[in-house]
C-alpha positions as CSV (number, residue, x, y, z in Angstrom):
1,X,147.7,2.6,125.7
2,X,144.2,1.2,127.0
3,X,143.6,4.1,129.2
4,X,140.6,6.4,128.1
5,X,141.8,9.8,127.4
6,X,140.3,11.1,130.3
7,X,142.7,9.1,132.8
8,X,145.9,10.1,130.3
9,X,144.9,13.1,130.4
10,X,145.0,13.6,134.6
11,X,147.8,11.7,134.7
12,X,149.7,14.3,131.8
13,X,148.9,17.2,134.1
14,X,149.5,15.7,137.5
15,X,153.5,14.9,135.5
16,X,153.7,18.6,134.3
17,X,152.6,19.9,137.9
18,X,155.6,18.1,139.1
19,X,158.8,19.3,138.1
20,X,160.7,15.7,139.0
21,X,158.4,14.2,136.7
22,X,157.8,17.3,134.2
23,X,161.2,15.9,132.0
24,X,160.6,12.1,131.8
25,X,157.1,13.0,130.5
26,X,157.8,15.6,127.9
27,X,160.8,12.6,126.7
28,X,158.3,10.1,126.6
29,X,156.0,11.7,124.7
30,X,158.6,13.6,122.2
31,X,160.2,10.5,121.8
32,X,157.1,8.1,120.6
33,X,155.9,11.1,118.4
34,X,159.3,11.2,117.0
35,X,159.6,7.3,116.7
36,X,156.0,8.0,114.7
37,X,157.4,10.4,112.4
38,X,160.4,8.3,111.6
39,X,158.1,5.6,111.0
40,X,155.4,7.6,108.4
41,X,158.8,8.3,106.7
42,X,160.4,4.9,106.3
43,X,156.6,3.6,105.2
44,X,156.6,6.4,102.8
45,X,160.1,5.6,101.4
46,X,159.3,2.0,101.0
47,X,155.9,2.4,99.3
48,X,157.5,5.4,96.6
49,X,160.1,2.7,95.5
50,X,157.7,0.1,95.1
51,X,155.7,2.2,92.6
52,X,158.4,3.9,91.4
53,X,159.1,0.5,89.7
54,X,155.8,-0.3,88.8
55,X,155.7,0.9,84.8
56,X,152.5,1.3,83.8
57,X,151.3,1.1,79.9
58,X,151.5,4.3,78.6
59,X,153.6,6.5,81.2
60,X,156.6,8.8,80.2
61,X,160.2,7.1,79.1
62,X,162.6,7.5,82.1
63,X,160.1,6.3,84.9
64,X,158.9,10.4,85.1
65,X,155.1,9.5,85.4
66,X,155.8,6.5,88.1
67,X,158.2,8.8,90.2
68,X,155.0,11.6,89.9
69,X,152.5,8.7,91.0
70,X,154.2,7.8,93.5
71,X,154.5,11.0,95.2
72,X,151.1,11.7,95.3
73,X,150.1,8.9,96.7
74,X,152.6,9.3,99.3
75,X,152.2,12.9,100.4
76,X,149.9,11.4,103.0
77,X,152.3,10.0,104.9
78,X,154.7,12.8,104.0
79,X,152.2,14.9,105.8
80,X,151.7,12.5,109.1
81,X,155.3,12.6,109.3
82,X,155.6,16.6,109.6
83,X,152.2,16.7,111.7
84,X,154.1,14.4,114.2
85,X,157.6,16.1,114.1
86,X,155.6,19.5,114.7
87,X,153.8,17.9,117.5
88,X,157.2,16.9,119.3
89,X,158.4,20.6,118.9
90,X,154.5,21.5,120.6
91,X,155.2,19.3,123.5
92,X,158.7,21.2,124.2
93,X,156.6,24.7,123.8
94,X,153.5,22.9,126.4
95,X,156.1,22.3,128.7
96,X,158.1,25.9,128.6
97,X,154.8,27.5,128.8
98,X,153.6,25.6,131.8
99,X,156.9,26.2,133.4
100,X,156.3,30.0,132.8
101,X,153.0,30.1,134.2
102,X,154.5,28.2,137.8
103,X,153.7,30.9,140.7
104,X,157.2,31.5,142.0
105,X,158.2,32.3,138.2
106,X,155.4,34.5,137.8
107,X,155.8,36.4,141.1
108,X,159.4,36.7,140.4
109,X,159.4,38.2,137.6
110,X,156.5,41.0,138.9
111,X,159.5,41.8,141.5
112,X,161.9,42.2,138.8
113,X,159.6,44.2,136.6
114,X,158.7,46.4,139.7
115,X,162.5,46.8,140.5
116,X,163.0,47.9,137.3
117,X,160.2,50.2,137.2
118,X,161.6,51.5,140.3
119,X,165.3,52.1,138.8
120,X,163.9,53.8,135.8
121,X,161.6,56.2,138.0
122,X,164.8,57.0,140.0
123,X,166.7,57.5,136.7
124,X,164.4,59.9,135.4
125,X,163.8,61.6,138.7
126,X,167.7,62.4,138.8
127,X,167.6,63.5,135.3
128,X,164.8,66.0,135.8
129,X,166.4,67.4,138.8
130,X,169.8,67.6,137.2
131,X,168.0,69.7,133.8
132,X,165.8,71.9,136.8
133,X,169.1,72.5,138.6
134,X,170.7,72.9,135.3
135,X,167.9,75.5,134.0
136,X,168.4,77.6,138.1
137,X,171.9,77.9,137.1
138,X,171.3,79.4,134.0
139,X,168.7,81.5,135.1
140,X,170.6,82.7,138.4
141,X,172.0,86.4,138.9
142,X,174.9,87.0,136.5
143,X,178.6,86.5,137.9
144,X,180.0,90.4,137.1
145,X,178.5,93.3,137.8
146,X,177.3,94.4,134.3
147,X,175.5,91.9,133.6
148,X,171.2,91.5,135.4
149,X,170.2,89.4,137.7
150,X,168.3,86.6,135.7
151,X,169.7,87.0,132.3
152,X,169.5,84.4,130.1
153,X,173.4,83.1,129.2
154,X,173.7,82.7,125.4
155,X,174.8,79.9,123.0
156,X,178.2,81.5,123.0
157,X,178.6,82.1,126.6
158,X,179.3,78.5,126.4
159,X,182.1,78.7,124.1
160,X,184.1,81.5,125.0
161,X,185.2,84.6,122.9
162,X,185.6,84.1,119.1
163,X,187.5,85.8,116.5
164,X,186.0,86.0,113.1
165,X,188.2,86.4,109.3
166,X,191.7,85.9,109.6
């Protein structure tokens, strides 16, 4: 890639702006930083068991202090390796979030969110009018004759007469 970055950089945008183009540019780019990755690791592995076998005067029996060199000086490329595996997964989320922020997405989901806003206001509109209609019925002039216009019905009007003891 010869380009400067400003030109790869249009050119990235104008393939996420379209969606024909949005897929081959996220695989292209996922894919070489993935191809990197694999590559950091396979330079890694190679150089750990050629100073794994390098002894030097001096180390640990059993190779312990070669196998502990080694790994340091590799935990570069270790490192490269994760920073370009974690890049591929940041390209996937680039992509999702650009597709999120697309204006028929957006304004679709402010319809569904005002539909539902809708639906709930209804909900809770027929809830308070069945408690208010609820509370009138309660409150309305007693069904017999002995009993006043208005009065309150008890906790026990509700369950019906009640023997106590045996």
């Amino acid at each position: 890639m010869s380009k400067d970055i400003a030109t790869r950089v249009t050119t990235g945008v104008q393939a996420l702006a379209l969606p024909g183009q949005r897929e081959g540019w996220q695989a292209q780019h996922r894919g070489s930083m993935l191809n990197d990755a694999q590559t950091y690791d396979a330079l890694a592995d190679a150089i750990q068991a050629d100073l794994k076998a390098r002894r030097l005067d001096g180390d640990l029996p059993w190779g312990i202090s070669a196998a502990a060199r080694a790994r340091k000086r590799v935990k570069p490329l270790r490192d490269a390796a994760k920073a370009m595996r974690q890049a591929a997964k940041a390209i996937n989320s680039t992509v999702a979030a650009y597709e999120e922020t697309q204006p028929e997405v957006v304004m679709r989901r402010r319809e569904d969110k005002a539909l539902r806003k809708a639906q709930r206001k209804q909900q809770l509109g027929a809830a308070a009018h069945n408690s208010a209609q609820a509370t009138l019925q309660r409150l309305a002039p007693g069904d017999s004759d002995d009993a006043p216009a208005g009065a309150p019905k008890l906790l026990g009007d509700y369950f019906g007469k009640q023997q106590r003891g045996a």
